[in-house]
N, C-alpha and C positions, 0 to 999 in steps of 0.2 A: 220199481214198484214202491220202495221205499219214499222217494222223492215225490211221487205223485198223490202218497198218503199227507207226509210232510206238506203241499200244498193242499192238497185238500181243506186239510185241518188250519192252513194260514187264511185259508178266503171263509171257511166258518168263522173263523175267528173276527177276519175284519168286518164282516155283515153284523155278527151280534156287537162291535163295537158301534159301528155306522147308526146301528139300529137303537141302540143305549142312549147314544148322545143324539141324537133326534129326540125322542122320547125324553132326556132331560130338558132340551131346549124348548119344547112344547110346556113340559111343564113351568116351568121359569117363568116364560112369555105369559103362559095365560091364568097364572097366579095373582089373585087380589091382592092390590098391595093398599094397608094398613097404616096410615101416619105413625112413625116413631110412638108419639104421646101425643093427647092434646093437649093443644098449648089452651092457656087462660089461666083466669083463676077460677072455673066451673073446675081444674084438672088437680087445681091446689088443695081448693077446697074437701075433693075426693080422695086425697090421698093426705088430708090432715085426719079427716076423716075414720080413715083408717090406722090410724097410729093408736097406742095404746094412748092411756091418759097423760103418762109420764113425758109421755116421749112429744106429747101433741103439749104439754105447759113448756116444757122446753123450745120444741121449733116457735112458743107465741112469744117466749125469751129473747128470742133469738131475732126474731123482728120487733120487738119492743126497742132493742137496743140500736140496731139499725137504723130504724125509723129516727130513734133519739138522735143519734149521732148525724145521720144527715141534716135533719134540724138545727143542729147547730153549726154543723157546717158551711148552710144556708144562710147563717143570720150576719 
């Protein structure tokens, strides 16, 4: 009696696992998938954008000197 409860209880078991991973893999599969970020600079521009003030003179620093220094490393 014991061992027949014991099974019982193993083949519910592996139904709701069978039945879980189905159910994840549907979800997975038919999940919109979203690019990372957009690329460009429509994506720069939106997230200079959102920077405080401090922080958006700084990132323009930050390409100011970039820009310089490639320039002269151009020359």
């Amino acid at each position: 009696m014991m061992i027949l409860a014991a099974s019982s209880l193993a083949v519910l078991f592996a139904a709701v696992s069978i039945v879980s991973a189905c159910t994840l893999a549907f979800l997975v599969l038919t999940q919109e998938r979203k690019p990372l970020s957009p690329q460009g600079p429509e994506a720069f521009h939106r997230h200079l954008d959102a920077l405080s003030s401090l922080s958006r003179d700084k990132v323009r620093r930050q390409l100011r000197d970039v820009n310089e220094r490639n320039a002269r490393d151009n020359q």
